[in-house]
Backbone bond lengths (Angstrom), bond angles and torsions (degrees), N, CA, C in turn:
res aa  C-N    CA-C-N  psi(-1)  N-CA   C-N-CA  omega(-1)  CA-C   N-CA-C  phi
1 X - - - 1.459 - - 1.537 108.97 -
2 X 1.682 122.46 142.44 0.915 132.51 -175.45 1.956 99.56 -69.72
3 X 1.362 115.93 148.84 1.336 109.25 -179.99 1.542 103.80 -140.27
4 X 1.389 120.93 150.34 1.160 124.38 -177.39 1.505 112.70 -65.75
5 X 1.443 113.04 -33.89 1.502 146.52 -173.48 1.297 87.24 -45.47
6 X 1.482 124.58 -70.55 1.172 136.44 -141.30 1.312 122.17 -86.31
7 X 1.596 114.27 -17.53 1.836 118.20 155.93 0.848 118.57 -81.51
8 X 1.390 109.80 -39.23 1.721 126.59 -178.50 1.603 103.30 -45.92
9 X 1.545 127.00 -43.59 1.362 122.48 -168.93 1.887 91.01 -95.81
10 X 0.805 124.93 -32.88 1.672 123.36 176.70 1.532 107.83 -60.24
11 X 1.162 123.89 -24.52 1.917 119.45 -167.28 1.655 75.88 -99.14
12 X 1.272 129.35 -54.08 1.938 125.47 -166.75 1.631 100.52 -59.05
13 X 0.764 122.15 -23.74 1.696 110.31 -162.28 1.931 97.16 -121.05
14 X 1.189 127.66 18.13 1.256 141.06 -173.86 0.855 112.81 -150.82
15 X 1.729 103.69 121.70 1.936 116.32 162.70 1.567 101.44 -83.80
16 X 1.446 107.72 158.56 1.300 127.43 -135.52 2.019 93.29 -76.67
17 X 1.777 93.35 -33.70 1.634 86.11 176.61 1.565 115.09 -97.31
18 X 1.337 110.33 38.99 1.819 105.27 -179.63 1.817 86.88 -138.36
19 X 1.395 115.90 42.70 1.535 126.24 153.86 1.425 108.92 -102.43
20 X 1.260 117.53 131.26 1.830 116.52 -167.82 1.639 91.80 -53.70
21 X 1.729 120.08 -72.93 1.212 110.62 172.85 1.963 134.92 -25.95
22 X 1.072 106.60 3.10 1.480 108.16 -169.03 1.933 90.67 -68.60
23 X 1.601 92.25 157.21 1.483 132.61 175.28 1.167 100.23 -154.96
24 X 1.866 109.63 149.70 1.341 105.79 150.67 1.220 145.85 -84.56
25 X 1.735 99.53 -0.15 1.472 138.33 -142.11 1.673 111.94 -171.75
26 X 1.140 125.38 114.88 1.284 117.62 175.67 1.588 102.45 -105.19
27 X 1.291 108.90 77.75 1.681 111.44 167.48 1.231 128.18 -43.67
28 X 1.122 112.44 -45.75 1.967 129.87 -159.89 1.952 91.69 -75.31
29 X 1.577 99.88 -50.89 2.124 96.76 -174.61 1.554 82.12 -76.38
30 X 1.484 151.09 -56.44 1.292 104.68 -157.89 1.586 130.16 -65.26
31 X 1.376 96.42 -26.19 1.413 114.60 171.32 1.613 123.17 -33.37
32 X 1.576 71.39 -71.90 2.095 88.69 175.53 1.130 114.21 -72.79
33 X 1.398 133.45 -3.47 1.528 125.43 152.26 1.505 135.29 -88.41
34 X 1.362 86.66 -11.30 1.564 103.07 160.10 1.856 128.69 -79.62
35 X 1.385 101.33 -13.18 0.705 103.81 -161.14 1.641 103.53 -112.89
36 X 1.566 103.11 -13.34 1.423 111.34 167.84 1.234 123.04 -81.95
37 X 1.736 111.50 -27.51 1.403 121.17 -160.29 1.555 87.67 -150.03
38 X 1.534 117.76 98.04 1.022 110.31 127.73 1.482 161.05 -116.03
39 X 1.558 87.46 40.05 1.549 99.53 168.57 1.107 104.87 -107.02
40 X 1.828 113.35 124.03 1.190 132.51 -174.51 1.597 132.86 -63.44
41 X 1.496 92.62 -1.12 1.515 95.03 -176.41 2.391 92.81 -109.52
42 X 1.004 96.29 10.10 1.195 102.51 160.38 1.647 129.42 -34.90
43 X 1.371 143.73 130.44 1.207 135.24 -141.96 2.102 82.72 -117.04
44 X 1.163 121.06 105.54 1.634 107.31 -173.74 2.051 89.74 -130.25
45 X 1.530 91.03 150.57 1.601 99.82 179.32 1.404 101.10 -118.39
46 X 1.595 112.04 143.54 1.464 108.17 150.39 1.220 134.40 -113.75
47 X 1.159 127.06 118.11 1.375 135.91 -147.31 1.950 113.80 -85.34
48 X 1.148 135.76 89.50 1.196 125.45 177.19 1.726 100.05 108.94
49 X 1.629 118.25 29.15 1.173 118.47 -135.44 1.666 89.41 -85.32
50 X 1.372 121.40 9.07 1.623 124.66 -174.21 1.558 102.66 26.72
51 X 1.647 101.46 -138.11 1.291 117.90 173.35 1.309 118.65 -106.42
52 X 1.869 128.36 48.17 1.125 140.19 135.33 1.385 145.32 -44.32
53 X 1.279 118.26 116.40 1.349 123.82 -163.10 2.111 108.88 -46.70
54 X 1.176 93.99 -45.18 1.472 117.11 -174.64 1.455 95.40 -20.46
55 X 0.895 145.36 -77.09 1.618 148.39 -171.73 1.773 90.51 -45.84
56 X 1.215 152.04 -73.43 1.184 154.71 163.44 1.672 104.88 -0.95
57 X 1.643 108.78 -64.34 1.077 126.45 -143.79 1.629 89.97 -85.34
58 X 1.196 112.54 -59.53 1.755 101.50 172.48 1.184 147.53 -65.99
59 X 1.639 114.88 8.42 1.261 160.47 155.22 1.489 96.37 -54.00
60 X 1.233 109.63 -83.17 1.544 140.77 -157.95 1.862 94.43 -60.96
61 X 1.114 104.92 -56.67 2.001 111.41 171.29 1.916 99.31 -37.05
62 X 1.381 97.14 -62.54 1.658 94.90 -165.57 1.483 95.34 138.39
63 X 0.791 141.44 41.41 1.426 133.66 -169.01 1.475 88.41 -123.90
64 X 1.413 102.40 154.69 1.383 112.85 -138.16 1.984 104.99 -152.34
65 X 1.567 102.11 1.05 1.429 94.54 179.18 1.443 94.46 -154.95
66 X 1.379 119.69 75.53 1.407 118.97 152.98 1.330 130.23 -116.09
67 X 1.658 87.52 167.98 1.857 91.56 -173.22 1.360 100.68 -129.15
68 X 1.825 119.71 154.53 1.720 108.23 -173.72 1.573 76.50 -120.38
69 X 1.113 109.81 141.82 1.991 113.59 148.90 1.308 104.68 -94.28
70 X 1.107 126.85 -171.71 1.707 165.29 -175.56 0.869 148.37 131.77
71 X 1.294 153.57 153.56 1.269 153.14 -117.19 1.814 84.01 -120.78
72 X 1.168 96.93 -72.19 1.493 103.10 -170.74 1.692 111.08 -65.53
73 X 1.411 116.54 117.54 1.714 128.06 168.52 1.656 88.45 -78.61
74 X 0.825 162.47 39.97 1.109 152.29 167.22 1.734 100.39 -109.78
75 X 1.441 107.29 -56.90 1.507 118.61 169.06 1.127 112.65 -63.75
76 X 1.794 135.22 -38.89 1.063 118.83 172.05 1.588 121.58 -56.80
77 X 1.184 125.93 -62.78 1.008 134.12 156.54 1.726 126.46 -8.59
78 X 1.025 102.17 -71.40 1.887 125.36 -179.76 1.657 95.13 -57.51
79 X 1.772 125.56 -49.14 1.342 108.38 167.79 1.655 114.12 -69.76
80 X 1.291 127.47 -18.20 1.648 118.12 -176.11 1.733 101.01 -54.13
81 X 1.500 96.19 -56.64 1.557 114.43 -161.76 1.584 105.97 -55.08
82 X 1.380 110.53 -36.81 1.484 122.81 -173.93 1.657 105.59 -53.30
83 X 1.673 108.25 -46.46 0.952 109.93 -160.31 1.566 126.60 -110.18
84 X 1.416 84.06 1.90 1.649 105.63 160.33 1.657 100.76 64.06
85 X 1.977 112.66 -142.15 1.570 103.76 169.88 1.240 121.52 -59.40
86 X 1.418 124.42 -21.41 1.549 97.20 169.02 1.683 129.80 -79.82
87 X 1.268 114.12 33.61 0.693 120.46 -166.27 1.903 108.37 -97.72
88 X 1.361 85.37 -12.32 1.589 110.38 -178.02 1.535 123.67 -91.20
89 X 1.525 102.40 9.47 1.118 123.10 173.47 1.243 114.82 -97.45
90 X 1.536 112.97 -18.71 1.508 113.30 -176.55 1.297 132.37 -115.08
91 X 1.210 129.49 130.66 1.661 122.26 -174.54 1.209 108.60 -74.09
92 X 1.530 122.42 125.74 1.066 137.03 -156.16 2.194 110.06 -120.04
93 X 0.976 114.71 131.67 1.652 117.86 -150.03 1.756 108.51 -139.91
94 X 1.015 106.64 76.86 1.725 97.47 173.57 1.855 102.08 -99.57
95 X 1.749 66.87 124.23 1.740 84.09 -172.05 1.594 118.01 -174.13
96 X 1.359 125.91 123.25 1.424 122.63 -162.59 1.742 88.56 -65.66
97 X 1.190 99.22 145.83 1.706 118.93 170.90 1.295 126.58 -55.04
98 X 1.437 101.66 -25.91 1.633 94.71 -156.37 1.996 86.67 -106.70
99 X 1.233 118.97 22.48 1.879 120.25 -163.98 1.333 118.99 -153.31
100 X 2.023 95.87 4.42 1.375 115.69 -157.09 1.777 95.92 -86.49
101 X 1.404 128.96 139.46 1.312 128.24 -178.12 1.520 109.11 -89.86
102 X 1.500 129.78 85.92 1.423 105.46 -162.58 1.316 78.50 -127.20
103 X 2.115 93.24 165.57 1.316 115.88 -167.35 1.810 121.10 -60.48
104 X 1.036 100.80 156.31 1.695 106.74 178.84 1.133 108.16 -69.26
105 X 1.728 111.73 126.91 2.057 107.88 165.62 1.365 99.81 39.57
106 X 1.348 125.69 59.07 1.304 115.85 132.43 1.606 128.40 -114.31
107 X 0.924 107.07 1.20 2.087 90.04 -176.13 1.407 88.75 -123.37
108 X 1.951 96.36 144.19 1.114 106.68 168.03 1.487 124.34 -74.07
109 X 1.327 92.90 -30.85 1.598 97.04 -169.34 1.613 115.05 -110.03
110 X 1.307 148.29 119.04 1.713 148.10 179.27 1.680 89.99 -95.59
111 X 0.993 108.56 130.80 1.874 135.12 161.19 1.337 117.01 -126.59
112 X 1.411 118.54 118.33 1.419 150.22 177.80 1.154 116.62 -129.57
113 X 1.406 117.84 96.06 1.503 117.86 175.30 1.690 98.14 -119.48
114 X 1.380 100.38 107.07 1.638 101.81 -176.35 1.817 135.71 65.59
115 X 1.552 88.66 36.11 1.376 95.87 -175.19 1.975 94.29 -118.33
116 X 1.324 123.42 -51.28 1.285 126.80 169.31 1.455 123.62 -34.86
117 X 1.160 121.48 -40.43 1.915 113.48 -179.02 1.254 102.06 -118.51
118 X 1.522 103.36 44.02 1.592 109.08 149.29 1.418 112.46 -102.31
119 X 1.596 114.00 -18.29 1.347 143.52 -171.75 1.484 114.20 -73.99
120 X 1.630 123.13 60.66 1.330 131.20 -165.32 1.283 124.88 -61.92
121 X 1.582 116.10 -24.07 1.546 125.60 178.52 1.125 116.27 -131.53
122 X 1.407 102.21 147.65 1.316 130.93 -152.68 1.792 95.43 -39.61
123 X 1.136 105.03 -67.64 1.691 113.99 179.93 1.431 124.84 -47.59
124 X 1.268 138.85 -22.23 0.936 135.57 151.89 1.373 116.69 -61.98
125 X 1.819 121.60 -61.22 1.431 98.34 168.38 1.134 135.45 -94.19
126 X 1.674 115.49 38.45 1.057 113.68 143.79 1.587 113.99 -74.86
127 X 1.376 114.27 -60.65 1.793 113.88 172.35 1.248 110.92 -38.73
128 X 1.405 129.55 -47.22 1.403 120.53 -177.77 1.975 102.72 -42.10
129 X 1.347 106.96 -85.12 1.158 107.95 169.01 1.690 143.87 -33.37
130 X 1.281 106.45 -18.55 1.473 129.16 175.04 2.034 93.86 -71.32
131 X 1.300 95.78 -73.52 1.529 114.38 160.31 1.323 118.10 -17.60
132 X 1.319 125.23 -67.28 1.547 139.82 -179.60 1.281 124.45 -57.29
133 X 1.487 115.00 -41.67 1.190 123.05 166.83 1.371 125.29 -86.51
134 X 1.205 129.65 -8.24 1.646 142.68 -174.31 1.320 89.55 -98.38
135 X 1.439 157.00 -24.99 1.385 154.24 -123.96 1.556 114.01 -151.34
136 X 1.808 105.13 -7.21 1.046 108.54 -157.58 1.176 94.00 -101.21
137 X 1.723 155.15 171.93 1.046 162.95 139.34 1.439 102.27 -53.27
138 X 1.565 132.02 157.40 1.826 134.64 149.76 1.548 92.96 -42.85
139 X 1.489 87.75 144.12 1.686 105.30 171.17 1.820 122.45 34.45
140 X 1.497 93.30 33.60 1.459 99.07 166.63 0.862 117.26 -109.09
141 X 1.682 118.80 155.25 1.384 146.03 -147.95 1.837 127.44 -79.92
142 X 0.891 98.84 95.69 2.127 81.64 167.08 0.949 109.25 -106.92
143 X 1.894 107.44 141.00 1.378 128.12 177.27 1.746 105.71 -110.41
144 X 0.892 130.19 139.33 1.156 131.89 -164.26 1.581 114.05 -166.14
145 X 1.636 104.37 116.01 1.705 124.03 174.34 1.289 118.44 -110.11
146 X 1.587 124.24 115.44 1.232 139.92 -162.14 1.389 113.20 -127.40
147 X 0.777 133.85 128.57 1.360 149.25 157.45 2.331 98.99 -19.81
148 X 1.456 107.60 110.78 1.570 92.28 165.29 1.293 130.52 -69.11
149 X 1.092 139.35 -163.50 1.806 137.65 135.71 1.431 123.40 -51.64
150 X 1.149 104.48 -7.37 1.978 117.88 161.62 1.407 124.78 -74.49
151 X 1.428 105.05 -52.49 1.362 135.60 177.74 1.393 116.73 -12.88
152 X 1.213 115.14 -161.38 1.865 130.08 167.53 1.490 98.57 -103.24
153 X 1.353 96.16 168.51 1.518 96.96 -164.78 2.059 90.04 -126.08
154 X 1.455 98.18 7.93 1.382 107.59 164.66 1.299 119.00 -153.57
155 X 1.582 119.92 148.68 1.577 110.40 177.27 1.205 106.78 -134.71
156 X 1.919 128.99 116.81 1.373 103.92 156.33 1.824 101.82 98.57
157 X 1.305 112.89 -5.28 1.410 137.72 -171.56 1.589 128.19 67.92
158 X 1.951 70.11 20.35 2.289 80.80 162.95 1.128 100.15 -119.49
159 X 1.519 95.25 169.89 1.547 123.68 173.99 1.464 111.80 -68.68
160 X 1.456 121.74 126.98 1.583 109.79 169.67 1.747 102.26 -107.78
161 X 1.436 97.95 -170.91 1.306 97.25 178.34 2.192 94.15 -127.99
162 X 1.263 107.49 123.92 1.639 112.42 179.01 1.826 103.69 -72.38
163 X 1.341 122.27 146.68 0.904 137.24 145.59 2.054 152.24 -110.08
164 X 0.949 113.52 120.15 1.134 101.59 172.41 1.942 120.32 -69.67
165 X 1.157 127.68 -165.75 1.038 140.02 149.99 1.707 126.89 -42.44
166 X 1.633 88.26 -86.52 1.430 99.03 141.32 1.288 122.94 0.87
167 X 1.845 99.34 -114.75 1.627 111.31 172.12 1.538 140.67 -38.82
168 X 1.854 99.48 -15.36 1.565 97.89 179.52 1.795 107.61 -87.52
169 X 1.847 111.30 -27.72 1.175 115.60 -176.74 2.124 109.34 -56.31
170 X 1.510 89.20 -39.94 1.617 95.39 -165.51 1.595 99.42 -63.06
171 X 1.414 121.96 -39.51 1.122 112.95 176.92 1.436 137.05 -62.42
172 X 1.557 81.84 -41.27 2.131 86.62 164.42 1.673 123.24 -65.51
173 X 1.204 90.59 -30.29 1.580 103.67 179.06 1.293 110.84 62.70
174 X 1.931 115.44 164.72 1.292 112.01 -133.30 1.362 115.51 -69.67
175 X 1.606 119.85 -3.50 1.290 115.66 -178.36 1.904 116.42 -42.28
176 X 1.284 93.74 -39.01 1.270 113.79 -160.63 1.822 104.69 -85.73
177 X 1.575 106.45 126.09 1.600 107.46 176.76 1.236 103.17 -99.22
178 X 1.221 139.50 119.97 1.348 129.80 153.97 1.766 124.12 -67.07
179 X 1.347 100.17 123.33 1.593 120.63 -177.85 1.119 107.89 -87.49
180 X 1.363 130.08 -26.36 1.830 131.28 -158.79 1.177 110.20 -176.92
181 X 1.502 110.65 146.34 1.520 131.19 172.51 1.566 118.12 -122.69
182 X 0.988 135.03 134.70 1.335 121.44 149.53 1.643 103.95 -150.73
183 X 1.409 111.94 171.02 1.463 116.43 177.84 1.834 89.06 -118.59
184 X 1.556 100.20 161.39 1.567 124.44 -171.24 1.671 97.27 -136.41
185 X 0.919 124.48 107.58 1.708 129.12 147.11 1.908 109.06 -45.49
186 X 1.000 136.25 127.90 1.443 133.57 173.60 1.650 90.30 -144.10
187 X 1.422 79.59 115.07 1.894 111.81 158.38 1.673 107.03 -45.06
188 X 1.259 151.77 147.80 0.805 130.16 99.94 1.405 135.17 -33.18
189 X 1.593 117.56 158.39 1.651 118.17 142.12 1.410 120.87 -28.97
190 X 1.601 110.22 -75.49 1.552 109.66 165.75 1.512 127.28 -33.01
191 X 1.477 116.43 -30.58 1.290 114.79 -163.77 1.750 118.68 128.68
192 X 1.820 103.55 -41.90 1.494 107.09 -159.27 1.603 116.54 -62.42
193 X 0.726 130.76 166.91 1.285 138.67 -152.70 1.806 90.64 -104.20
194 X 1.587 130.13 143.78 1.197 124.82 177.62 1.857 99.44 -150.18
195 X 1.547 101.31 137.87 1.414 92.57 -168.12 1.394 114.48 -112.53
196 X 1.245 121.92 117.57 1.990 116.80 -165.21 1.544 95.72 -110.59
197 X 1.260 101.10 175.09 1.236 115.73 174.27 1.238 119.27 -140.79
198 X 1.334 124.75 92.39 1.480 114.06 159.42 1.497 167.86 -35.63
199 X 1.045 129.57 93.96 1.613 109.49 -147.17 1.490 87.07 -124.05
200 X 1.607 114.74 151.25 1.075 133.92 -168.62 1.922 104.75 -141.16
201 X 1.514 91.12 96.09 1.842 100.38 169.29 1.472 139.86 -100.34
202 X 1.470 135.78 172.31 1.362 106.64 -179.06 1.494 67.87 -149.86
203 X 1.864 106.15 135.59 1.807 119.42 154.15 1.381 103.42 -66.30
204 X 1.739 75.52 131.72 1.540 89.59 166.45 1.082 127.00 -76.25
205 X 1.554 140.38 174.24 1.143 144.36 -159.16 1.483 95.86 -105.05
């Protein structure tokens, strides 16, 4: 089970670029959120948003209505400070995902880059998904980066669960249309090579 315990001491004992997940830049989610939402007054969340630049980067676009979740206030925090007054631009949410009370049909856009195949049992991503669709706007968007069948078969000194295409659609279930696929190679810090997969959905009507 995912534990608050357990980021909470991972964001304290970790600079932001000695997390295997580190980027300096998440190109591929800003991309696909640009491309889901481009009206800037767009309401988009990032889910597991740690201490990811991504909130930085959609700042800088013009975007004008975001929200970060996370488990760990430790990470929330470390991005407030990062970002000084603009930091007051953003709705800010420490709260495990799958217990988190968020508003009805409001965001257009859901972003998950490495928060889903941390989600080992069945019941969690089912709540994840319960979550997604109660929270989502009509015909709004999830972006979502998962670990492939290439991947690690651990992250962070948990167990994840890998996905294909396939297996991530069955899990969202049919609400969800998939628009796009692609896979991303991501370097670690160290160097190692890590293989995600991108998937890009829109609820159906």
């Amino acid at each position: 089970m995912i534990t608050k315990t357990h980021w909470e001491t991972v964001y304290q004992e970790k600079e932001p670029d000695e997390v295997s997940w580190y980027r300096p830049h998440l190109e591929t989610s800003i991309q696909l959120i640009k491309n889901a939402a481009p009206d800037l007054s767009a309401a988009i969340i990032d889910i597991g948003g740690g201490e990811s630049t991504l909130v930085d980067d959609l700042l800088s676009v013009g975007y004008r209505n975001v929200s970060v979740l996370d488990i760990s206030s430790e990470a929330i925090q470390a991005v407030r400070q990062r970002l000084g007054a603009s930091a007051n631009k953003i709705e800010w949410l420490v709260d495990d995902i799958t217990r988190a009370d968020l508003p009805q049909q409001r965001y257009a856009v859901w972003h998950d880059r490495a928060v889903f195949h941390f989600l080992v049992e069945p019941e969690q991503r089912r709540a994840y998904v319960r979550q997604a669709l109660r929270s989502l706007a009509p015909s709004g968007h999830l972006v979502m980066a998962v670990f492939d069948p290439e991947g690690p078969l651990q992250c962070s000194g948990l167990d994840v669960v890998r996905h294909d295409t396939q297996l991530l659609c069955e899990h969202l279930g049919p609400r969800f249309a998939l628009i796009s696929d692609t896979f991303e190679v991501h370097r670690t810090p160290g160097g190692r090579p890590q293989q995600f997969l991108y998937a890009h959905f829109k609820l159906r009507d």
